[in-house]
C-alpha positions, 0 to 999 in steps of 0.5 A: 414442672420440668417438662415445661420450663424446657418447653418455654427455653426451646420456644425462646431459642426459636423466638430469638434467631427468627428475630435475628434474621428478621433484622434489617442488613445485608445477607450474605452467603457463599457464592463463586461468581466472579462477576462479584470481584470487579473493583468497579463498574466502570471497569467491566471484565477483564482477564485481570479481575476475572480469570483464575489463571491470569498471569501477567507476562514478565517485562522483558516478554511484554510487547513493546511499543514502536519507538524510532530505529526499531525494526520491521519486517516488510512483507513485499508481494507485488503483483501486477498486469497491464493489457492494452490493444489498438487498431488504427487505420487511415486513409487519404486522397488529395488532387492538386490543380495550380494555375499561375495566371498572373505575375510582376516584375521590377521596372525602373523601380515600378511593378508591372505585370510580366507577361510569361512567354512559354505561357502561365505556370501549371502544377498537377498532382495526386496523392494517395496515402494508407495508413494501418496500425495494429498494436497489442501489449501485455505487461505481467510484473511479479515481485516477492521478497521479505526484508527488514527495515528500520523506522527512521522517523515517526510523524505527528499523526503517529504514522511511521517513516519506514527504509530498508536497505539489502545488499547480497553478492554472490561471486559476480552476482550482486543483487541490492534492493531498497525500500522506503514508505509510510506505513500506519502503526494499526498496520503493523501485526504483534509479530512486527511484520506489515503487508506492502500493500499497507505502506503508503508512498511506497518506493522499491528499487531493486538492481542486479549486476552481474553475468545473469544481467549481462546475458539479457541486458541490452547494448547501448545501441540497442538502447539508443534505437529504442530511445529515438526509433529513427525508423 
């Protein structure tokens, strides 16, 4: 009788927990995905939601956006060649035969034909002229620095205004070199660095003064001879 009423109790016990899973709900069960810890699906993944090492950066290391009088540096590597060759060749022949055969003069207010006594006027002549031009230039500019500028302007599309000033004096060598453009703010890398050739309506003026300039620089009539070429 015993034997029986343990049968019937384990029979119930199995009776109730296939009842018990067989309720309608959610299951749940252990799982490490960490697709499941997006707060929302618009969201999507990111390093915040789901990565177990992200950390966020201080406020003093995060990256801060462009402001005005904030500084760049300005990468500057210029590089540039012209090539131009000209032949040019020209010649002329001209004959020249005049005949003044008829002119006037002046009498008592009236004109009347004057009759030449050494007979009519002739001109006679020839000339001949040869022209040859041959000229070839090549030009080859190089120019590499890097210099800090600083944004002095920020226009209503959000394209930064850029001027950068450098002075160096060394004994009698003075070197100033001066910079402004237009540069996007896409442009500009994390480390606050841009190309030049990602600066628009971009200006350099570069200057020297000194023992090396006045060693090759040309004297004043050099540079009026080069000016007018009289010759």
């Amino acid at each position: 009788m015993k034997h029986n009423n343990d049968h019937t109790i384990r029979l119930a016990s199995v009776l109730a927990m296939m009842a018990a899973f067989s309720i309608p709900g959610t299951a749940k069960a252990q799982d490490a995905s960490l697709f499941h810890n997006v707060p929302a699906a618009s969201q999507g993944l990111t390093l915040e939601n789901s990565s177990f090492v992200y950390r966020k950066l201080p406020p003093e290391a995060r990256p801060r956006e462009l402001q005005k009088h904030d500084i760049i540096t300005v990468l500057v590597d210029f590089r540039s060649r012209f090539l131009s060759e000209g032949d040019a060749q020209n010649r002329k022949t001209s004959n020249i035969s005049a005949v003044l055969a008829d002119w006037i003069q002046l009498d008592s207010g009236s004109l009347k034909p004057s009759i030449q006594a050494n007979g009519d006027p002739t001109v006679t002549g020839t000339l001949n002229s040869q022209t040859q031009v041959q000229a070839d230039v090549e030009l080859r500019d190089s120019l590499t620095f890097r210099m800090a500028a600083t944004i002095v302007d920020i226009r209503p599309n959000g394209n930064l205004v850029i001027e950068g000033h450098l002075n160096i004096r060394n004994n009698e060598e003075h070197w100033q070199i001066s910079i402004t453009g237009v540069v996007r703010r896409e442009a500009i890398q994390a480390d606050r660095t841009v190309s030049s050739d990602a600066i628009t309506q971009l200006s350099i003026d570069k200057k020297e003064v000194g023992q090396v300039r006045d060693g090759y620089a040309r004297g004043w009539l050099a540079k009026f001879y080069g000016r007018f070429k009289p010759f």
